[in-house]
N, C-alpha and C positions, 0 to 999 in steps of 0.2 A: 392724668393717668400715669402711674409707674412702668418702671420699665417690666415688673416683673405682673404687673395689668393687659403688656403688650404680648408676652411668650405662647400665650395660646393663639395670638391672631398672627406671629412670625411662624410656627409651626406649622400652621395653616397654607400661606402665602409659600414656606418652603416646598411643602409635601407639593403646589401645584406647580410652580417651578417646575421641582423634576418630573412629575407625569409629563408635563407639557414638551420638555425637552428630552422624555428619553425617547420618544417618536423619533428628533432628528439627530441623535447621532448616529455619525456613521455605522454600518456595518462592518464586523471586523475583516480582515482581509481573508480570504481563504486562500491558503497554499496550495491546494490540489484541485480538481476539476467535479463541480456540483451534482452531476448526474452520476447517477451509481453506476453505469458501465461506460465508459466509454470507448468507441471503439478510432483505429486508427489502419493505416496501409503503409507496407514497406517496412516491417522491421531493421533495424541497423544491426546487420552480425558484425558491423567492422569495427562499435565501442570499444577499448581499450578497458577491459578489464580483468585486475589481475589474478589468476586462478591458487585458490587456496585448498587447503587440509588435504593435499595428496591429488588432488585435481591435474589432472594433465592436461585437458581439454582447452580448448580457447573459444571463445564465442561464436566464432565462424565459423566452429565443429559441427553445430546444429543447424547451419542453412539448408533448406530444405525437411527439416523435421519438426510434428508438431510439437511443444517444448509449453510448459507451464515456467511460471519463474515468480517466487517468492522475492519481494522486497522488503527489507528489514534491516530493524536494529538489534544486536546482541542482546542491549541495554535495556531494550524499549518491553516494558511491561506488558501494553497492548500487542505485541508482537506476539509474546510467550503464552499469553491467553487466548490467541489468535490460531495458534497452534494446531486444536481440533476442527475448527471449522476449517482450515485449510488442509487439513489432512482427508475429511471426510471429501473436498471438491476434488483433489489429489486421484485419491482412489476412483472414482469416477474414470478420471481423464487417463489414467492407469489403462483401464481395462479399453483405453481404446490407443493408447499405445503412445500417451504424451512421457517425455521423455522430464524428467525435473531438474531445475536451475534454480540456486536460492543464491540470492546477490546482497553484502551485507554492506549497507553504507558506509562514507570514511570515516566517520567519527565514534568508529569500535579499538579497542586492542585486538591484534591476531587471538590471544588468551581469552576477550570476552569471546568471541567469534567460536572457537574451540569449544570452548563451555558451552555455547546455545545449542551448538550442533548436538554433542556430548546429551546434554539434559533433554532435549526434543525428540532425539534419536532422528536427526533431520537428512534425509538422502539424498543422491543426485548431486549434478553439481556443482560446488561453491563457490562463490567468486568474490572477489571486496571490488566495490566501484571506490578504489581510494582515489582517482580523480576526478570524483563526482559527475563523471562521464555520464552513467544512465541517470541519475537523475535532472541531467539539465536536459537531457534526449525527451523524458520522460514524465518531466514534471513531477515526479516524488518529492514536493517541498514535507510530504506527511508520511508515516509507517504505522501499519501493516498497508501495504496496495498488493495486489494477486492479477497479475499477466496470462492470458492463456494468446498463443500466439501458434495460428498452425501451418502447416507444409507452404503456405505462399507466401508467408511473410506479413498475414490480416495478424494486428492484436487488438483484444479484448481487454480493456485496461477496470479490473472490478475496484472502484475507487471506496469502499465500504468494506472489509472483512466482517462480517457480521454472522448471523446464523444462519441466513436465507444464502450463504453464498454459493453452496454444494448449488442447490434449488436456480440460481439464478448461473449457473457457468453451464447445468443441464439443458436448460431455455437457449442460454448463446450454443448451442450445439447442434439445436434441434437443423436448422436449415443444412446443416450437413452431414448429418449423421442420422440414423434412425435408432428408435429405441431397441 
């Protein structure tokens, strides 16, 4: 038999190969935490992060107060699309008197950071973790994440910006709040 007798029966042999072994490779690694909210205790007001676009505040300014906090890139396209669902969860947490914090990773220019703000019309406020302070606190290996964190220092870490997020930060509220 020729070799070109053989190409249907190696086509074969290959195509079972990879079925057989795409079961055992590994799974990729994930950078953030699998459960869509997770929660935690004891906030850090003492991170070192540096306050941007007219910000006077320092992070310690809000111990004691319930505070939302956007995590983000300038750059990051998912962020900018992220935008509404975090705006709708925002207004929510507004009308009961969360105070907003948007914190932008190191690896922005102050000019991308500016522009986001700028085009988002994004409020409250701004910080750069330029040494990657909140995310090793934090585990932000990924962007968009949405923090709801209130008067005692409990956070709510929503590891998913999606559409259900308004929907699922109303749910983390319920045992303390009434509707």
């Amino acid at each position: 038999m020729t070799s070109e007798g053989n190409l249907p029966v190696k086509i074969l042999v290959a195509m079972m190969i990879a079925v057989l072994f795409s079961g055992c490779a590994t799974a990729p690694r994930l950078k953030g935490p699998t459960e869509p909210v997770t929660q935690m205790k004891n906030f850090d007001y003492g991170l070192a992060l540096t306050p941007f676009n007219g910000n006077t505040k320092r992070l310690a300014d809000f111990r004691g107060k319930n505070i939302s906090i956007y995590y983000l890139s300038s750059v990051c396209p998912h962020c900018h699309a992220a935008m509404p669902k975090i705006e709708k969860a925002r207004k929510i947490l507004d009308s009961l008197g969360y105070e907003r914090i948007n914190i932008c990773i190191k690896f922005n220019t102050d000019d991308q950071f500016t522009s986001f703000i700028r085009e988002e019309k994004l409020t409250g406020a701004c910080f750069k973790d330029a040494d990657r302070n909140f995310a090793l606190k934090y585990g932000t290996g990924s962007v968009p994440v949405f923090f709801v964190i209130n008067d005692s220092g409990d956070v709510a870490r929503y590891n998913s910006v999606g559409d259900t997020l308004a929907e699922q930060v109303k749910e983390g509220l319920k045992p303390c709040c009434k509707d």
